[in-house]
C-alpha positions as CSV (number, residue, x, y, z in Angstrom):
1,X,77.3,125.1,69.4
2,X,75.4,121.7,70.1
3,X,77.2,120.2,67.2
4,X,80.2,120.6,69.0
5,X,78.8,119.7,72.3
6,X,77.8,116.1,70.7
7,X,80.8,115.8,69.5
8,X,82.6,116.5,72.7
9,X,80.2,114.1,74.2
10,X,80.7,111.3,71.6
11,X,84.3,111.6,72.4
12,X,83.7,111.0,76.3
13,X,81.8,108.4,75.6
14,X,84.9,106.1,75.7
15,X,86.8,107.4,78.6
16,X,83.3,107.3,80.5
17,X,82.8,103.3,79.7
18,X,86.7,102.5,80.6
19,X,86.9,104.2,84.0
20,X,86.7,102.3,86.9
21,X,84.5,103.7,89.6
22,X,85.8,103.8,93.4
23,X,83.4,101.4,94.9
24,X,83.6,98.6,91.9
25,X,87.5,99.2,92.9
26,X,87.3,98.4,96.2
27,X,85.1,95.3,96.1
28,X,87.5,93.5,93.3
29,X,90.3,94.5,95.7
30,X,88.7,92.6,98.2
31,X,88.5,89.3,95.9
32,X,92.1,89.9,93.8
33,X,94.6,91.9,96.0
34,X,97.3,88.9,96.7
35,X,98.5,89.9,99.9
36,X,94.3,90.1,101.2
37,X,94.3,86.1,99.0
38,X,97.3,85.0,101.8
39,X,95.4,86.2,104.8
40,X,92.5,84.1,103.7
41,X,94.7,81.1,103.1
42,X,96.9,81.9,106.7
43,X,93.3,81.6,108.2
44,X,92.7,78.3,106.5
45,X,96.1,77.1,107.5
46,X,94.9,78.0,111.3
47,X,91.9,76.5,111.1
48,X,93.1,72.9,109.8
49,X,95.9,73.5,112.8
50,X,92.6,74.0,115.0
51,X,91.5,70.9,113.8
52,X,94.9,68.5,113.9
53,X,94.6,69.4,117.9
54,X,90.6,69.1,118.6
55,X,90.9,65.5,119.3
56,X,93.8,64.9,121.7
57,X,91.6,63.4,124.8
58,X,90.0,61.2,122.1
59,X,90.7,57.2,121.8
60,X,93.6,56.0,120.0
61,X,94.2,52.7,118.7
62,X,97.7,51.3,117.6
63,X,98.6,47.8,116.2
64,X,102.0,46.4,115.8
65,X,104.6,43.0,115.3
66,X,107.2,41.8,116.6
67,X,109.5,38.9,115.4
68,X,112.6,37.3,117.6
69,X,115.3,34.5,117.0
70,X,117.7,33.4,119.4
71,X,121.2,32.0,117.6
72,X,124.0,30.4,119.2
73,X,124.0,29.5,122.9
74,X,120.2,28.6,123.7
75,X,119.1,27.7,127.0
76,X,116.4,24.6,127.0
77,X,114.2,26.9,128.5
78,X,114.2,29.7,126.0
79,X,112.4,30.2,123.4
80,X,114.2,29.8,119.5
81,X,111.9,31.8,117.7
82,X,109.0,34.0,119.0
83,X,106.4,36.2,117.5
84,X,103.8,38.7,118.9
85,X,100.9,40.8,117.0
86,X,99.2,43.2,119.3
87,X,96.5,46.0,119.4
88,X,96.7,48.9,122.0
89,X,94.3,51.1,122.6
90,X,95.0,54.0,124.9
91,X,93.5,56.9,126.5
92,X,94.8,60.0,128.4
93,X,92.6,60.0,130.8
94,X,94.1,63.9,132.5
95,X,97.2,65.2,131.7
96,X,97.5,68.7,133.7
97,X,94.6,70.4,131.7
98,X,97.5,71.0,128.8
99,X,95.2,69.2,125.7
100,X,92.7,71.9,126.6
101,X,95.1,74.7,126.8
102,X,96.4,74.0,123.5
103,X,92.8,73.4,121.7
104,X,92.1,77.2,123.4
105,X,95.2,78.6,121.8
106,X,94.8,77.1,118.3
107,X,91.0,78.8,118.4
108,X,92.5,82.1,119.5
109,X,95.0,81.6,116.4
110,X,92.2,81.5,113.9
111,X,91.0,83.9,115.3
112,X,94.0,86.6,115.2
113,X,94.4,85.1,111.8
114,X,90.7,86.6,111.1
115,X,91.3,90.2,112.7
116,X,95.0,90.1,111.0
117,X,93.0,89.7,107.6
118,X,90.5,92.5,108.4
119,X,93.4,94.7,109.4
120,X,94.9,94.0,106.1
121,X,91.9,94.4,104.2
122,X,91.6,98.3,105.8
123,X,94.9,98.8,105.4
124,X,94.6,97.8,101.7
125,X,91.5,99.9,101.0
126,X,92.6,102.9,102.9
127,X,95.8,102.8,100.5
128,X,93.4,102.4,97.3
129,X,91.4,105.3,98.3
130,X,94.4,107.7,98.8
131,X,96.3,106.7,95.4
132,X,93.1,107.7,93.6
133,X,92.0,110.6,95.0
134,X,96.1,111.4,94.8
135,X,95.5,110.6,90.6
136,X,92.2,113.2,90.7
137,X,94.6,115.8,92.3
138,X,97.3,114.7,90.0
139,X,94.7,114.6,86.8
140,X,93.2,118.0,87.9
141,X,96.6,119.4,88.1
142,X,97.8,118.7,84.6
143,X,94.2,120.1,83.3
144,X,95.5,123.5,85.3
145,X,98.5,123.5,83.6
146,X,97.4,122.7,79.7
147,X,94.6,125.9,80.0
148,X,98.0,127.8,81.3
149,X,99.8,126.2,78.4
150,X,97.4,127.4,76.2
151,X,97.0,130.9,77.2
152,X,101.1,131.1,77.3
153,X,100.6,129.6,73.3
154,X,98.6,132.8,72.5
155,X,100.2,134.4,74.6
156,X,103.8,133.8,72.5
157,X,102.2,134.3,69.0
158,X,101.0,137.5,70.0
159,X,104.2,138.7,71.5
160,X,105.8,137.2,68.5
161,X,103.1,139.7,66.2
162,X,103.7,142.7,68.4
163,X,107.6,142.0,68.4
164,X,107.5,142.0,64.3
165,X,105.7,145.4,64.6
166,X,108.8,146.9,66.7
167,X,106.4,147.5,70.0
168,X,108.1,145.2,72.0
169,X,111.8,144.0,72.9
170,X,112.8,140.1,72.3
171,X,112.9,139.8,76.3
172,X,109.0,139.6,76.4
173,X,109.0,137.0,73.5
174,X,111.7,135.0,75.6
175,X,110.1,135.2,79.0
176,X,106.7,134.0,77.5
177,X,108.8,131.0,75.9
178,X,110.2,129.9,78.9
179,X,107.5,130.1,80.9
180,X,106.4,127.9,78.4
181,X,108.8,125.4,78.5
182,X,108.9,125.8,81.9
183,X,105.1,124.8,81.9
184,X,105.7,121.5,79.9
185,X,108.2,120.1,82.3
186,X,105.8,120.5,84.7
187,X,103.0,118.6,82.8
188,X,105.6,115.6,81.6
189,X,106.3,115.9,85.6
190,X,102.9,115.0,86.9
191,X,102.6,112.6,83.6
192,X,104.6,110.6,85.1
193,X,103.5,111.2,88.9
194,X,100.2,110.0,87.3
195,X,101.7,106.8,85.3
196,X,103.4,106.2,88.7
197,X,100.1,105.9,90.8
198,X,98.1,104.2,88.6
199,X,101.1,101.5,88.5
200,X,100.7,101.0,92.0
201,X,96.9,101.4,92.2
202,X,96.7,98.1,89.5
203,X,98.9,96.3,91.9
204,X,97.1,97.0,94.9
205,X,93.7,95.8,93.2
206,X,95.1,93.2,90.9
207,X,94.1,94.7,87.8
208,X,95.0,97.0,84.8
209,X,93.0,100.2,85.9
210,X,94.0,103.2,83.0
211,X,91.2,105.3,84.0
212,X,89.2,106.4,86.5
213,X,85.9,107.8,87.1
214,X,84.6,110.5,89.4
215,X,83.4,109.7,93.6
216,X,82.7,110.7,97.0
217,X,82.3,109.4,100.4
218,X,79.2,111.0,102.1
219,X,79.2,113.1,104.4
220,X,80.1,112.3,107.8
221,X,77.6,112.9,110.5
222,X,77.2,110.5,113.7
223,X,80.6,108.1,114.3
224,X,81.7,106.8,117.4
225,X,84.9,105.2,117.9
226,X,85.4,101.3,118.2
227,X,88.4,99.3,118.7
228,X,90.0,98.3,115.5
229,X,91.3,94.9,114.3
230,X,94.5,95.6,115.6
231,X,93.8,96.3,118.9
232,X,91.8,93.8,118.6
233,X,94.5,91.5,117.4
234,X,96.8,92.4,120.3
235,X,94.3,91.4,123.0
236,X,94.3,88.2,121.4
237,X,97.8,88.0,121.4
238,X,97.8,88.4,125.3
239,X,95.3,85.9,125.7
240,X,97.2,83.1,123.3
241,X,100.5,83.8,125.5
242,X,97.9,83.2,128.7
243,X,97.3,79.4,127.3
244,X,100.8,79.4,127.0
245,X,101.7,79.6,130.8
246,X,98.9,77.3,131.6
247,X,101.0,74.7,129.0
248,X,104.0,75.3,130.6
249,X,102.2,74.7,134.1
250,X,100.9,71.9,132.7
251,X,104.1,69.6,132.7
252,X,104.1,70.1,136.7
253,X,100.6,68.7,137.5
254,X,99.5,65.1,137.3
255,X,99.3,63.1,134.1
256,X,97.0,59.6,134.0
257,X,96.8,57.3,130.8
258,X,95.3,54.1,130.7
259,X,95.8,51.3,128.2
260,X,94.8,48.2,126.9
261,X,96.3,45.9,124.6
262,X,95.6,42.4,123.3
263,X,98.2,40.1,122.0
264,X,98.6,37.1,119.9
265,X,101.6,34.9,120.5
266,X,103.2,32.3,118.4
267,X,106.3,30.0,119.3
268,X,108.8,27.7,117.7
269,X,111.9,26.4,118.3
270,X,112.0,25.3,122.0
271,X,112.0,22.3,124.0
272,X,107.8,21.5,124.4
273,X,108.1,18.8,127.5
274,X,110.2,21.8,129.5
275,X,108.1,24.9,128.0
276,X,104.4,23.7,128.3
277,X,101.2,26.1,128.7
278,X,102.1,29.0,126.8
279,X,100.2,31.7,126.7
280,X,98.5,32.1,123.0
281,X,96.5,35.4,123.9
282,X,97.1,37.7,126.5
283,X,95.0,41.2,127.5
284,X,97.1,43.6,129.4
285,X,95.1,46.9,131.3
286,X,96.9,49.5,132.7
287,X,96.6,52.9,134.3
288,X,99.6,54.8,134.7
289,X,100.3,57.9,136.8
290,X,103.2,60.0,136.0
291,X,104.3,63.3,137.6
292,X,107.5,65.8,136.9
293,X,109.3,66.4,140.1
294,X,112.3,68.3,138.5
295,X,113.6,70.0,135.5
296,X,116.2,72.4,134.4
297,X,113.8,73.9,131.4
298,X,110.0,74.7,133.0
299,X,111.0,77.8,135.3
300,X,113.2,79.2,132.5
301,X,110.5,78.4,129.9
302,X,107.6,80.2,131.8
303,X,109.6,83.0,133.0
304,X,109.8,83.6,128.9
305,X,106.5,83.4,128.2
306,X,105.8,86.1,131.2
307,X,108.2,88.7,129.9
308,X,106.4,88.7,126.3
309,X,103.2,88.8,128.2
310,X,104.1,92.2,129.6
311,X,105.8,93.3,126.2
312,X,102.2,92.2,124.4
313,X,100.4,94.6,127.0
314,X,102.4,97.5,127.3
315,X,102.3,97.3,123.2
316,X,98.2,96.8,123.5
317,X,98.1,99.8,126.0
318,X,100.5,102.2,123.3
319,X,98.3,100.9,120.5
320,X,95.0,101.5,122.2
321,X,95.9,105.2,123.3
322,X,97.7,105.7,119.6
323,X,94.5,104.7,117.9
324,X,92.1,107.1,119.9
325,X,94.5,109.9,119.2
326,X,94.9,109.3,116.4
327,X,90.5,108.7,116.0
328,X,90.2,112.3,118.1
329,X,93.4,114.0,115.2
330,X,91.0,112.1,111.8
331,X,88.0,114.0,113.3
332,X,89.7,117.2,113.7
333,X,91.5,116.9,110.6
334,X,87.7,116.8,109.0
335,X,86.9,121.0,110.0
336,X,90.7,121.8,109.7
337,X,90.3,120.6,105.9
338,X,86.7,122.3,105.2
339,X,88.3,125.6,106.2
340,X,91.1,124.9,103.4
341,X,88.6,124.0,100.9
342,X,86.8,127.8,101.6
343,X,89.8,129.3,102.1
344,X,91.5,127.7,98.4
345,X,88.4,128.8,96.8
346,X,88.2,132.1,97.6
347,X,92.1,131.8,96.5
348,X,91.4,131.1,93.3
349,X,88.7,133.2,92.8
350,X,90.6,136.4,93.6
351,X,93.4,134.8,91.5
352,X,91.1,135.0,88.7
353,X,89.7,138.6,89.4
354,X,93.4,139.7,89.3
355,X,94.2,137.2,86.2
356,X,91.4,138.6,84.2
357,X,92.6,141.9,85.2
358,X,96.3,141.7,84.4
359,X,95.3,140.1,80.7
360,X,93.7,142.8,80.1
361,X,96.1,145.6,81.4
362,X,99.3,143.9,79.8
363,X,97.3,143.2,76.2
364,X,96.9,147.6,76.7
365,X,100.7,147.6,77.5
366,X,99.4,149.2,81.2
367,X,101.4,146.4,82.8
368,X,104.4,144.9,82.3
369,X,104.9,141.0,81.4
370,X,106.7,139.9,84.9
371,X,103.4,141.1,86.2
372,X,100.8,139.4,83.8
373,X,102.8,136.1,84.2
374,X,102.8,136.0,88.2
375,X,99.3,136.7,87.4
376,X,98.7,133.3,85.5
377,X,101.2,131.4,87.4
378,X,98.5,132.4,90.8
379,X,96.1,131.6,89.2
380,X,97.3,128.2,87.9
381,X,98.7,127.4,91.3
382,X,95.3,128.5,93.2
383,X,93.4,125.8,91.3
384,X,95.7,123.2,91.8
385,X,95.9,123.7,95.2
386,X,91.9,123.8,95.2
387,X,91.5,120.8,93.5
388,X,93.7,119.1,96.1
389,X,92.1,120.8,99.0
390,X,88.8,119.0,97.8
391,X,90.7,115.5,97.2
392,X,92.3,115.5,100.2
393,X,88.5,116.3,101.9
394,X,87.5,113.0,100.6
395,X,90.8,111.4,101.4
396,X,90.1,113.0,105.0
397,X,86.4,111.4,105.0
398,X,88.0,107.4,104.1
399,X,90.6,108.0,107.0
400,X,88.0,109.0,109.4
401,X,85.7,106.5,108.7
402,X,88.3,103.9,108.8
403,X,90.5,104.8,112.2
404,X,87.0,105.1,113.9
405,X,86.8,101.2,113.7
406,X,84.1,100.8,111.1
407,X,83.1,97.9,109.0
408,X,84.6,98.2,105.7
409,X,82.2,96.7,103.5
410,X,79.8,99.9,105.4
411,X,83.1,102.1,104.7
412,X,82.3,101.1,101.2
413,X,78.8,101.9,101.0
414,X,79.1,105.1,102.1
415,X,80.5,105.8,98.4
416,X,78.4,107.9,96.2
């Protein structure tokens, strides 16, 4: 006996050092996962957008030529050829508080960019935590069926035996056989049910993952509910359509610029006892005042903005009230799925009792075999369905702790 338990352990050994755990999962799906990679770049896209708009009130200084020839019919007082070099500088010095409006609105982009990446993050993770507790079910589900395969193997060469002997008809032998077969469709099924989810649980964490190893989440005891990224998100969405009003105001109210420019003159071509004492170097201030009295556009354009203001709150207010529900339905969902764990196992445990029971009776011919192989099929189908009752607790637990609004990196560490 403990030679074959060191060789069953030798054997493990590889499986054990190949299997990816559910936590080191998670955290290379928060460094590899392409479409979490995008969110960070969108938020560095923001943030140099931020940046393009921070200085708009700030100084600006232009230079700039000019070269001109007159041809043909020249007046003695005209110049032939002229030529100016100039440098502006310039200054808005108010224009309807619309620079500030749009340097608010660019910061409350990088920041929906942020919750929009956290959102997808939990998103992500929630989906990496379902497929593989969904492969556990799955995996646990094909071990149900091979210990059914193998009792129906013994099961046929003993039928076979006590069909040679005369004791029983052919119809035994064939029932057993295609319950059999029957059996082995179902294992290719969840084969590839299994092949299926691991596919999409590589994707998701931008790696190769062929095994996995065993987890839990701990046990949930204290969680209040927060608002999540989304929520979170919408508000901000409100608030950037806010700046956008105050934009559109903008173009009503006041704008003042001043300017100053230098320029360098130079002449030829023209008659110099007519044209005397021309200015070489000039320096020109100005401060301009400028102010919309009418357009076709502004009314329409803020009347716009106003109606997807109310469409961005009534969709906040859903949201908000969807997400407590559906914080309040996680939590209940928590006891509703601890009763179906209890209730599976003691499922399974009478389906053994009776198993055990009809194996005997049917190997005494007491019972016949439509009875002994409803018998095994219960039981089969009562540890399956335990096996998922206790994935989908765990599954229950990530959901929970992730619709509350918690951190996820602490959604992670609550892994054991």
């Amino acid at each position: 006996m403990n030679s074959l338990f060191k060789i069953a352990m030798v054997g493990l050994i590889p499986f054990t050092i190949n299997a990816m755990g559910l936590k080191s999962m998670l955290n290379y799906t928060l460094e590899h996962n392409s479409n979490v990679k995008s969110q960070g770049y969108n938020i560095s896209s923001k943030a140099q957008d931020y940046k393009s708009v921070s200085s708009l009130l700030k100084p600006t200084v232009d230079i700039g030529a000019s070269y001109s020839k007159l041809d043909l019919d020249v007046a003695d007082t005209q110049i032939g050829q002229s030529a100016v070099g100039f440098i502006k500088f310039g200054l808005n010095l108010y224009d309807g508080g619309k620079s500030k409006s749009i340097k608010r609105e660019r910061r409350l982009r990088v920041k929906l960019a942020k919750l929009s990446k956290t959102d997808t993050i939990k998103q992500t993770l929630l989906q990496v935590v379902t497929l593989y507790f969904n492969i556990r079910t799955i995996e646990d589900e094909i071990k149900a069926f091979r210990f059914k395969s193998k009792a129906l193997q013994r099961d046929y060469k003993s039928t076979k035996q006590r069909y040679n002997l005369q004791m029983i008809t052919y119809d035994e032998v064939l029932k057993i056989k295609s319950e059999l077969e029957d059996n082995k469709y179902q294992i290719e099924e969840l084969k590839y049910q299994r092949e299926e989810a691991y596919r999409n649980l590589s994707l998701l964490v931008g790696k190769k993952i062929k095994h996995i190893g065993h987890a839990k989440f701990a046990t949930i005891k204290h969680l209040h509910y927060t608002p999540s990224s989304t929520i979170k998100a919408l508000q901000t969405n409100v608030d950037i359509l806010n700046e956008s009003i105050k934009q559109v105001e903008a173009n009503k109210k006041p704008k003042v610029r001043l300017e100053d420019t230098l320029s360098v003159y130079g002449y030829n071509d023209y008659d110099r006892t007519r044209l005397r004492n021309l200015p070489h170097t000039q320096n020109k201030i100005s401060l301009t005042m400028t102010m919309n009295l009418y357009d076709t556009s502004t009314k329409a354009k803020k009347r716009s903005i106003i109606f997807a203001k109310r469409k961005a709150r009534e969709q906040l207010k859903y949201n908000s009230e969807k997400e407590r529900m559906l914080y309040d339905l996680a939590r209940k969902k928590l006891r509703t799925q601890k009763v179906k764990i209890a209730s599976a196992r003691s499922a399974l445990n009478m389906a053994k009792r009776v198993y055990k029971s009809a194996k005997i009776k049917y190997d005494n011919g007491m019972i016949d075999i439509i009875t002994y192989l409803d018998a095994l099929s219960k039981k089969t189908l009562n540890q399956a369905l335990y096996y998922k009752a206790l994935n989908d607790y765990e599954i229950a637990k990530a959901n929970y702790y992730f619709v509350s609004g918690d951190n996820y990196r602490k959604v992670i560490s609550h892994i054991r």
